[in-house]
PDBQT receptor file of N, H, CA, C and O in Angstrom, charges set to zero:
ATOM      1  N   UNK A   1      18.715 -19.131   5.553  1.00  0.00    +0.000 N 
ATOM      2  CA  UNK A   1      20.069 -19.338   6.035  1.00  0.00    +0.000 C 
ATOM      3  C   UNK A   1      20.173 -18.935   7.504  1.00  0.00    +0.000 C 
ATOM      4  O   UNK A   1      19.400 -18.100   7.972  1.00  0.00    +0.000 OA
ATOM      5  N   UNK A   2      21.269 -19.611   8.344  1.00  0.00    +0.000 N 
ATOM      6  H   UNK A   2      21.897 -20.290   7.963  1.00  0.00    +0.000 HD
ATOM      7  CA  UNK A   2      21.212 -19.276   9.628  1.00  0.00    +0.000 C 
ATOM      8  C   UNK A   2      22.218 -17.979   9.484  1.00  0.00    +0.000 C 
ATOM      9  O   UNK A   2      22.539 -17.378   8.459  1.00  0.00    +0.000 OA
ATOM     10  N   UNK A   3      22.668 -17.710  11.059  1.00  0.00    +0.000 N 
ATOM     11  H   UNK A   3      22.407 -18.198  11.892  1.00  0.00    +0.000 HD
ATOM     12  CA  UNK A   3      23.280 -16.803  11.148  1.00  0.00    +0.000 C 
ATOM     13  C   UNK A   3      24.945 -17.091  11.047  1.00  0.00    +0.000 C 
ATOM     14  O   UNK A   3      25.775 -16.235  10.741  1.00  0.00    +0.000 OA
ATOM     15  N   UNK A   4      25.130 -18.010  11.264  1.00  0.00    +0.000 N 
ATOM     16  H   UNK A   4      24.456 -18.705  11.513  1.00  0.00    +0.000 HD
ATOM     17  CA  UNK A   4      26.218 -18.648  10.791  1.00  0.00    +0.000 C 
ATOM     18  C   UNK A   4      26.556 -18.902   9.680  1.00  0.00    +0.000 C 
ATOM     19  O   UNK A   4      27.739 -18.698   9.409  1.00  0.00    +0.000 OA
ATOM     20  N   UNK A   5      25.651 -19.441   8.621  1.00  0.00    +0.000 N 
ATOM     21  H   UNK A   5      24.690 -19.607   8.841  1.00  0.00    +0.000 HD
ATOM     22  CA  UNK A   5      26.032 -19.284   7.588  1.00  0.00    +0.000 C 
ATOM     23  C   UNK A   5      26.064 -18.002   6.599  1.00  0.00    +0.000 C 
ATOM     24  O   UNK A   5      26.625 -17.782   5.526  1.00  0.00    +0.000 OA
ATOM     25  N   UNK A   6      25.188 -17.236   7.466  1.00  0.00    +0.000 N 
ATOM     26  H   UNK A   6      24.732 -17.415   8.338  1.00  0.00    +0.000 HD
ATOM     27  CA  UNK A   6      25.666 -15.793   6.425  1.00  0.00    +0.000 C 
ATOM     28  C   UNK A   6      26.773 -15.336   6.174  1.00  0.00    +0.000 C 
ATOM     29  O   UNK A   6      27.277 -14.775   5.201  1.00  0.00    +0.000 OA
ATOM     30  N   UNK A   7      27.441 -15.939   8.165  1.00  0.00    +0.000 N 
ATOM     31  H   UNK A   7      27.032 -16.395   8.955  1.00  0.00    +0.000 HD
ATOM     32  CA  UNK A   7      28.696 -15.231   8.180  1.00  0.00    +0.000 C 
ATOM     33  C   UNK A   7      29.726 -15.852   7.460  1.00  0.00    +0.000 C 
ATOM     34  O   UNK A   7      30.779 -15.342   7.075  1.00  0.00    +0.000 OA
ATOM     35  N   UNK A   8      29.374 -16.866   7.332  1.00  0.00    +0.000 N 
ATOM     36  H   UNK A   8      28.519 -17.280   7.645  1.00  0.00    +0.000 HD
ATOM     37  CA  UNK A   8      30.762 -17.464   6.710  1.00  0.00    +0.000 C 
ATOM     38  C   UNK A   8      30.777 -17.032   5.371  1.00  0.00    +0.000 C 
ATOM     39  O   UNK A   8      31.863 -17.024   4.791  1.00  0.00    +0.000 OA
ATOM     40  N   UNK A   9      29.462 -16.567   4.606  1.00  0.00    +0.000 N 
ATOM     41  H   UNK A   9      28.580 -16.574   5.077  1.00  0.00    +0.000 HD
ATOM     42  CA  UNK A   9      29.487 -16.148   3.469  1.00  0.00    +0.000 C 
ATOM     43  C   UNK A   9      29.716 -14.669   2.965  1.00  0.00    +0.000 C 
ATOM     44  O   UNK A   9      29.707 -14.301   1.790  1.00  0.00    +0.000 OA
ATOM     45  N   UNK A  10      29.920 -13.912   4.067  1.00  0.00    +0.000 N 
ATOM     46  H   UNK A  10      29.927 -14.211   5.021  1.00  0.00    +0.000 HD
ATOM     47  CA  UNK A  10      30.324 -12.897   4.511  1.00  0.00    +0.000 C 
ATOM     48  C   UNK A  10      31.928 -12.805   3.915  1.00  0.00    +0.000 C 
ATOM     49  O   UNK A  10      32.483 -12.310   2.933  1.00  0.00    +0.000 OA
ATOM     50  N   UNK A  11      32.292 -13.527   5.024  1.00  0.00    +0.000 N 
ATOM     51  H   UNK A  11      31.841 -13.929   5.822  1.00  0.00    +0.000 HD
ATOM     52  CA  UNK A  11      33.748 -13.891   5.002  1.00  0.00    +0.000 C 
ATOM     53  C   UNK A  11      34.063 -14.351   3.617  1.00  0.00    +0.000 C 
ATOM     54  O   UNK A  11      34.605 -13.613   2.793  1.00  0.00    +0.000 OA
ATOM     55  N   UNK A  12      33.742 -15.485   3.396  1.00  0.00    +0.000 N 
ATOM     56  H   UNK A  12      33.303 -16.085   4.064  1.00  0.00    +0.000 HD
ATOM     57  CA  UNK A  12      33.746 -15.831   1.663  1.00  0.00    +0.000 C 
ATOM     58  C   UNK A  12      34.183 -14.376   0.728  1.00  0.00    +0.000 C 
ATOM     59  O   UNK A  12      35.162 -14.169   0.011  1.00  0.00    +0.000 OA
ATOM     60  N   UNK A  13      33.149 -13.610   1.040  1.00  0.00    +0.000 N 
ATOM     61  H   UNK A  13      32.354 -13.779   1.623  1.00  0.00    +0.000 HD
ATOM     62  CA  UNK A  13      32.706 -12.991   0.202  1.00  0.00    +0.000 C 
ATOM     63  C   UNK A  13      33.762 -11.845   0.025  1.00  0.00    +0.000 C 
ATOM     64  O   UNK A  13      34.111 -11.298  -1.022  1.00  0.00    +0.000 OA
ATOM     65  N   UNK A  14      34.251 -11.581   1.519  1.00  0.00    +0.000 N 
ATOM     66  H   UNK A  14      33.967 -12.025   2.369  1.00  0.00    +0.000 HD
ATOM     67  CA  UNK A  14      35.472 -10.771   2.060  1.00  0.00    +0.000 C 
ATOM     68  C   UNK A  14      36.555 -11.012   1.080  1.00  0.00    +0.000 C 
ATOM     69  O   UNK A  14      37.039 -10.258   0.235  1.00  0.00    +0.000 OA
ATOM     70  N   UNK A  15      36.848 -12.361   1.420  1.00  0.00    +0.000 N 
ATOM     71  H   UNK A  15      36.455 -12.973   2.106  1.00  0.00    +0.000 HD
ATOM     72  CA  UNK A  15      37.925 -12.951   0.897  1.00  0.00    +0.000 C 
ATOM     73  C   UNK A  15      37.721 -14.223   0.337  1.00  0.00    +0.000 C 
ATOM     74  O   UNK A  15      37.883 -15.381   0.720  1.00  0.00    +0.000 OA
ATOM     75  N   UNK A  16      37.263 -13.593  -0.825  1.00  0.00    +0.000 N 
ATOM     76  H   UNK A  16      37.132 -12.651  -1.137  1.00  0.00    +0.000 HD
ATOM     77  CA  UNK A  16      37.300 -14.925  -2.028  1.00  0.00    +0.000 C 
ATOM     78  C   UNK A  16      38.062 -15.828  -2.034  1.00  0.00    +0.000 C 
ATOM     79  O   UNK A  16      37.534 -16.909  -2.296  1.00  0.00    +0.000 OA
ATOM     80  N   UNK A  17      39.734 -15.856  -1.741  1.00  0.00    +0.000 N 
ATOM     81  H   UNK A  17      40.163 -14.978  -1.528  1.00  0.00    +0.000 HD
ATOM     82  CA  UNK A  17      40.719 -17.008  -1.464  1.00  0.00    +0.000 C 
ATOM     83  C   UNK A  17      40.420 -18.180  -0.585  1.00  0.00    +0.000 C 
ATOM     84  O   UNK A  17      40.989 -19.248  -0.813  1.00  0.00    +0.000 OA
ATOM     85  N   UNK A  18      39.748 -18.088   0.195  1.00  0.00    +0.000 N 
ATOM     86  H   UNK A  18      39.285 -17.221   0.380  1.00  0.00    +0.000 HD
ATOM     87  CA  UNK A  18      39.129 -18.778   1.636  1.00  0.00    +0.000 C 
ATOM     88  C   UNK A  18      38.273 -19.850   0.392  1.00  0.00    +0.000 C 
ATOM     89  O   UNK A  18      37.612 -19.474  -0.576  1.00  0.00    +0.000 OA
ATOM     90  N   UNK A  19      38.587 -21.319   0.855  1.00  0.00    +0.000 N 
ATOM     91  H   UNK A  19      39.124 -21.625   1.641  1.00  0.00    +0.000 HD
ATOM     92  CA  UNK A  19      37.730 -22.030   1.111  1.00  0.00    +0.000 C 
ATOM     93  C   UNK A  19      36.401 -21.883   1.893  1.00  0.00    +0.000 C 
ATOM     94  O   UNK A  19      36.312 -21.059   2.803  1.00  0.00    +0.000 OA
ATOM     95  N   UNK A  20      35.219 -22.800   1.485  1.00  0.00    +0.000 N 
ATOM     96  H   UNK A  20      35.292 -23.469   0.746  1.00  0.00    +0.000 HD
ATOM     97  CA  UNK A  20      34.316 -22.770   2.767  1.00  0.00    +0.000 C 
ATOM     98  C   UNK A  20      34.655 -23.305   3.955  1.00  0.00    +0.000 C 
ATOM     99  O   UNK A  20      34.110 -22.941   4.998  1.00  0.00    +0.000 OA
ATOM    100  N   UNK A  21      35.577 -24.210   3.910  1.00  0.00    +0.000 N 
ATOM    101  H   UNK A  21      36.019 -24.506   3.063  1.00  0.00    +0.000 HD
ATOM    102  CA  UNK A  21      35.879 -24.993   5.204  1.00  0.00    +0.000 C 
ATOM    103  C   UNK A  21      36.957 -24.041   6.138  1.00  0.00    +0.000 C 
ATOM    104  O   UNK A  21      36.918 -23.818   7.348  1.00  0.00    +0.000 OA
ATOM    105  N   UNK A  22      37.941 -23.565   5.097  1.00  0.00    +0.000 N 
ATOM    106  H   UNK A  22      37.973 -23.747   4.115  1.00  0.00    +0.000 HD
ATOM    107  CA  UNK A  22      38.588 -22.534   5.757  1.00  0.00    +0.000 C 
ATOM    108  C   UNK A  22      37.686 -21.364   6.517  1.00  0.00    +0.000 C 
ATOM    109  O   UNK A  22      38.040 -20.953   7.622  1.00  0.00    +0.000 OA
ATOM    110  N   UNK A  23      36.677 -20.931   5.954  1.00  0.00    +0.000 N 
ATOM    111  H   UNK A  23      36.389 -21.265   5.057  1.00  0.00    +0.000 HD
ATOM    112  CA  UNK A  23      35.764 -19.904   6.526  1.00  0.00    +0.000 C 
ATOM    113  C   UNK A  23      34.689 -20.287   7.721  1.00  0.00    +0.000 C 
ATOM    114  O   UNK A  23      34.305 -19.486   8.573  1.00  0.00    +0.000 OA
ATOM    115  N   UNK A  24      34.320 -21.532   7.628  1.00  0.00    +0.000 N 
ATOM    116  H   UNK A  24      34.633 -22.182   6.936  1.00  0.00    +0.000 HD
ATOM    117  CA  UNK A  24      34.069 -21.943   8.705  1.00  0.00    +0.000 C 
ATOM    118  C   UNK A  24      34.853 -22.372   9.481  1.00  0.00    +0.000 C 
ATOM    119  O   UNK A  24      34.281 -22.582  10.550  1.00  0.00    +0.000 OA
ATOM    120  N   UNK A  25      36.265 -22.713   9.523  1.00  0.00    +0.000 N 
ATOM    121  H   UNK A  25      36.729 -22.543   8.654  1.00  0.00    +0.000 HD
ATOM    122  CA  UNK A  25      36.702 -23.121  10.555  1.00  0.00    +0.000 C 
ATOM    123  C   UNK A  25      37.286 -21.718  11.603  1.00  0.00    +0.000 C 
ATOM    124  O   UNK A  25      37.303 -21.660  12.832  1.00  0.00    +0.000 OA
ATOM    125  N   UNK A  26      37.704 -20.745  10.648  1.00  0.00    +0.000 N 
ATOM    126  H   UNK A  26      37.690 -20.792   9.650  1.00  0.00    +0.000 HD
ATOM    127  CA  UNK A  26      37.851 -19.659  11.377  1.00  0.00    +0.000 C 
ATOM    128  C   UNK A  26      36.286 -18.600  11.805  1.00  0.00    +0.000 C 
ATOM    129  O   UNK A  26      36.490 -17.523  12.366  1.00  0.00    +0.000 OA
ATOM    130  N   UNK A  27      35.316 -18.880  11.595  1.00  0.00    +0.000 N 
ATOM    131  H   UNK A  27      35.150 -19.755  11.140  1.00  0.00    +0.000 HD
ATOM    132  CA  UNK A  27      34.269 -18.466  12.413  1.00  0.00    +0.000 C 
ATOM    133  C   UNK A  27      34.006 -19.526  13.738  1.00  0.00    +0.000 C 
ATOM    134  O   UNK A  27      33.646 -19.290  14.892  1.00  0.00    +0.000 OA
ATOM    135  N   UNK A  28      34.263 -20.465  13.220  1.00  0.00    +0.000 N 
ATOM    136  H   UNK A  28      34.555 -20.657  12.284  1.00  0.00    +0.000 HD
ATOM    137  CA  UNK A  28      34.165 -21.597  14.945  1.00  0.00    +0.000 C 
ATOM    138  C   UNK A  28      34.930 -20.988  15.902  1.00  0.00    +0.000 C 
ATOM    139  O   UNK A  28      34.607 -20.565  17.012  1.00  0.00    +0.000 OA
ATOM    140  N   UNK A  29      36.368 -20.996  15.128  1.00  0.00    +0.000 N 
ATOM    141  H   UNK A  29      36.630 -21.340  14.226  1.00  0.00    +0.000 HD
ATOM    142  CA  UNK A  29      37.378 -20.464  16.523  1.00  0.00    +0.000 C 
ATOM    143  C   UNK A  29      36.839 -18.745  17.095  1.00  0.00    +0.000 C 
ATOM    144  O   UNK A  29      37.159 -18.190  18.146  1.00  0.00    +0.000 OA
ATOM    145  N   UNK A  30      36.129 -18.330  16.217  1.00  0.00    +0.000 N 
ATOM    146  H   UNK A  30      35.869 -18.781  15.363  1.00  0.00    +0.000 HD
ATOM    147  CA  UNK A  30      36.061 -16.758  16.496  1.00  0.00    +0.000 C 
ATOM    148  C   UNK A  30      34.992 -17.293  18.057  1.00  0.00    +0.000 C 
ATOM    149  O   UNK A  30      35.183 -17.024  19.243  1.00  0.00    +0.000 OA
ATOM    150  N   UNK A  31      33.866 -18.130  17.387  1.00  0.00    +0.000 N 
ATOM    151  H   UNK A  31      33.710 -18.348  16.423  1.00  0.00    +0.000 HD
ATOM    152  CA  UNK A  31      32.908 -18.280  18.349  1.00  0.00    +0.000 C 
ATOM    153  C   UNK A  31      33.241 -18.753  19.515  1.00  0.00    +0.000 C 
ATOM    154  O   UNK A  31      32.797 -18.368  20.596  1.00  0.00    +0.000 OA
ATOM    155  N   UNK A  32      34.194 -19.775  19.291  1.00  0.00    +0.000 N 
ATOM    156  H   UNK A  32      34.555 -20.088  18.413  1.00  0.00    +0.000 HD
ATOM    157  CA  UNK A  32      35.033 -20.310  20.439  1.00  0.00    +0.000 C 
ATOM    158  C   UNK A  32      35.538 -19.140  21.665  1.00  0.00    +0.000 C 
ATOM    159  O   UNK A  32      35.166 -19.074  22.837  1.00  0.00    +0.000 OA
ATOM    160  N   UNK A  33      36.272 -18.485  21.109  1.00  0.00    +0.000 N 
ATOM    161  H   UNK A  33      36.574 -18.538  20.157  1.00  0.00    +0.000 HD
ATOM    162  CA  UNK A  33      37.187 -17.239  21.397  1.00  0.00    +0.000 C 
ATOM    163  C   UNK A  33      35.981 -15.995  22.551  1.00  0.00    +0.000 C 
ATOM    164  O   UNK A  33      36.090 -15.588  23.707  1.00  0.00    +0.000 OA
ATOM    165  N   UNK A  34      35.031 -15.800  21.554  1.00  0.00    +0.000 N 
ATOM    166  H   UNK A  34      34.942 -16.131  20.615  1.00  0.00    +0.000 HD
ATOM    167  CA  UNK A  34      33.975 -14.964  22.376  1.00  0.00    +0.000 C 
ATOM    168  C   UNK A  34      33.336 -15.881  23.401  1.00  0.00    +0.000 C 
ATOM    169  O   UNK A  34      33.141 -15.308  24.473  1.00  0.00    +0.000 OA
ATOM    170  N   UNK A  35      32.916 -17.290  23.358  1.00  0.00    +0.000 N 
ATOM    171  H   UNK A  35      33.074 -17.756  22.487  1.00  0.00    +0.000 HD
ATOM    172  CA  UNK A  35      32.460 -17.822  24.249  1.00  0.00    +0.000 C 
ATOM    173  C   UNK A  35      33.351 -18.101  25.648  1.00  0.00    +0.000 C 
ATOM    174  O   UNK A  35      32.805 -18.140  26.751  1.00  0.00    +0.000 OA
ATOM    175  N   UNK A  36      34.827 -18.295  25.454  1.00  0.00    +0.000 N 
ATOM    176  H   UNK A  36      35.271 -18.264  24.558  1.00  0.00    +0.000 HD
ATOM    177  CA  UNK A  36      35.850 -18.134  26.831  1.00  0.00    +0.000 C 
ATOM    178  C   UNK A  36      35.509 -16.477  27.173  1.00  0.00    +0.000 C 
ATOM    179  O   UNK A  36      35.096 -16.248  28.310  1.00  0.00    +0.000 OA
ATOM    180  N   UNK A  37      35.635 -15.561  26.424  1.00  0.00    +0.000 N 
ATOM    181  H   UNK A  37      35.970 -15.747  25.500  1.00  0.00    +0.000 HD
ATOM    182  CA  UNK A  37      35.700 -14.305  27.026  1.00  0.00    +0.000 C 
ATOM    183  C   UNK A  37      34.401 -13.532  27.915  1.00  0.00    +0.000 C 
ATOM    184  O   UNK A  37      34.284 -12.606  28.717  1.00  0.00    +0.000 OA
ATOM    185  N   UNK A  38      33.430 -14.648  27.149  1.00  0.00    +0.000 N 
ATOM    186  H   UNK A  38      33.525 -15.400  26.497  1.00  0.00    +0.000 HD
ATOM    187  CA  UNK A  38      31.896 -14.690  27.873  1.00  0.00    +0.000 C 
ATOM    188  C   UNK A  38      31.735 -15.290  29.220  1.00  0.00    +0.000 C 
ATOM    189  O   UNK A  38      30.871 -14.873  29.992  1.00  0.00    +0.000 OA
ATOM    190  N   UNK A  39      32.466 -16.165  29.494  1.00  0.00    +0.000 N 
ATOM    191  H   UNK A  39      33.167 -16.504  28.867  1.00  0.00    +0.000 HD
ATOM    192  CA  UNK A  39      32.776 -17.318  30.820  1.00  0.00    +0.000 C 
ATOM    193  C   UNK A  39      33.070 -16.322  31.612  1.00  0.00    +0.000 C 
ATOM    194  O   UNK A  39      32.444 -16.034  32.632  1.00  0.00    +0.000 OA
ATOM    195  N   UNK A  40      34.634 -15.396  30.915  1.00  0.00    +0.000 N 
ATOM    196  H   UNK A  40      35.143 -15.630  30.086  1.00  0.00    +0.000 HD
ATOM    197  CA  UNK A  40      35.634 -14.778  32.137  1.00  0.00    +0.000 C 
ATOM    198  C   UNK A  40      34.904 -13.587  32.635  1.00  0.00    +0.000 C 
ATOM    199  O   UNK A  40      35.286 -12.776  33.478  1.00  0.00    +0.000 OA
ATOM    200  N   UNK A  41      34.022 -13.610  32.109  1.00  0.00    +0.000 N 
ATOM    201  H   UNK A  41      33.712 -14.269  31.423  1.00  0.00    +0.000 HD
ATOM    202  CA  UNK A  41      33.262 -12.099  32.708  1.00  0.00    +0.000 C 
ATOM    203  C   UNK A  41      32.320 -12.373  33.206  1.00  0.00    +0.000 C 
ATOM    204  O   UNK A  41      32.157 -11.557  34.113  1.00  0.00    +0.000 OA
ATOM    205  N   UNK A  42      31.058 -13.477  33.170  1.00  0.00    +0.000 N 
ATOM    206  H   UNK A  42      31.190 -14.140  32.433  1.00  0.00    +0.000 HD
ATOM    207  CA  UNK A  42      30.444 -13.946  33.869  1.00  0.00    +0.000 C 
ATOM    208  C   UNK A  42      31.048 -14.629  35.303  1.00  0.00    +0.000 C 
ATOM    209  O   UNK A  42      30.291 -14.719  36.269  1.00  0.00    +0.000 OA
ATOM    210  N   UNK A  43      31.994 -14.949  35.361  1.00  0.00    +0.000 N 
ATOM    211  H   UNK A  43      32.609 -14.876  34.576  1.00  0.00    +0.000 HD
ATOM    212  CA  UNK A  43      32.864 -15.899  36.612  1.00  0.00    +0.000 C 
ATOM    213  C   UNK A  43      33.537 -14.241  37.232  1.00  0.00    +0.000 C 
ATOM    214  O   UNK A  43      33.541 -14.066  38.451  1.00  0.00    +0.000 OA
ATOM    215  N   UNK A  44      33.791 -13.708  36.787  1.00  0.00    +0.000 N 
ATOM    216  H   UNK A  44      33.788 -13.851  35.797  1.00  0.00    +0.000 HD
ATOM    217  CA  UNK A  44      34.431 -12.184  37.417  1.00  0.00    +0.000 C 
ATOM    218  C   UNK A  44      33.223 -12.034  38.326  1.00  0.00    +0.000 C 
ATOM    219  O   UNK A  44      33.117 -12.409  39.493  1.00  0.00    +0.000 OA
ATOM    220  N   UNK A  45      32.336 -11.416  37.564  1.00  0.00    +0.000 N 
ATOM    221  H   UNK A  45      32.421 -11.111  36.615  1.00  0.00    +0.000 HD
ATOM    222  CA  UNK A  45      31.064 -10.724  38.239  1.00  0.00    +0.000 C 
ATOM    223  C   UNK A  45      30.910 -11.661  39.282  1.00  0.00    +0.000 C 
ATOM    224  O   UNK A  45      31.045 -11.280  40.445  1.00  0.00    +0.000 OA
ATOM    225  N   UNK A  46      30.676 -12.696  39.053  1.00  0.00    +0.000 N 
ATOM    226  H   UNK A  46      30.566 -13.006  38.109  1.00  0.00    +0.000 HD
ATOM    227  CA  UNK A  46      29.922 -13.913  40.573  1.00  0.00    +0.000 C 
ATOM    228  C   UNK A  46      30.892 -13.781  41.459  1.00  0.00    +0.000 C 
ATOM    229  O   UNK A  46      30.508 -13.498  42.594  1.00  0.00    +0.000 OA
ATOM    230  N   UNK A  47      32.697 -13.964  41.202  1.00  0.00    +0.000 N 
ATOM    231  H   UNK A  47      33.009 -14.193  40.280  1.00  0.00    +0.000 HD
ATOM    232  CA  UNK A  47      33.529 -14.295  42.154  1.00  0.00    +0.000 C 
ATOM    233  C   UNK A  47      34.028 -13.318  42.497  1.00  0.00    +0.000 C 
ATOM    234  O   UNK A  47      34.868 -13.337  43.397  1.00  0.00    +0.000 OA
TER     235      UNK A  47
C-alpha cells in the first residue's frame, strides 16, 4: 500500500462513518492545503 492509502485507511478507521471517497477526498484537500503552505514559505524565503 502507498502512503496515501494507509492514510485514508487511517482515517477510515478513525471514523468508520466516512465513506472511502469521503476519506479520500478530504486527504486530497489536506494535501492540497500543505502544498499552498509549502509554496508560501518557499516564495517568503527567495523574496
Amino acid at each position: 500500500m502507498t502512503k496515501f492509502d494507509t492514510r485514508v485507511e487511517e482515517l477510515i478507521a478513525k471514523h468508520p462513518h466516512l465513506t472511502k471517497d469521503e476519506a479520500i477526498k478530504i486527504i486530497t484537500e489536506k494535501n492540497e492545503r500543505k502544498k499552498q503552505k509549502r509554496n508560501a514559505r518557499t516564495n517568503k524565503v527567495k523574496g
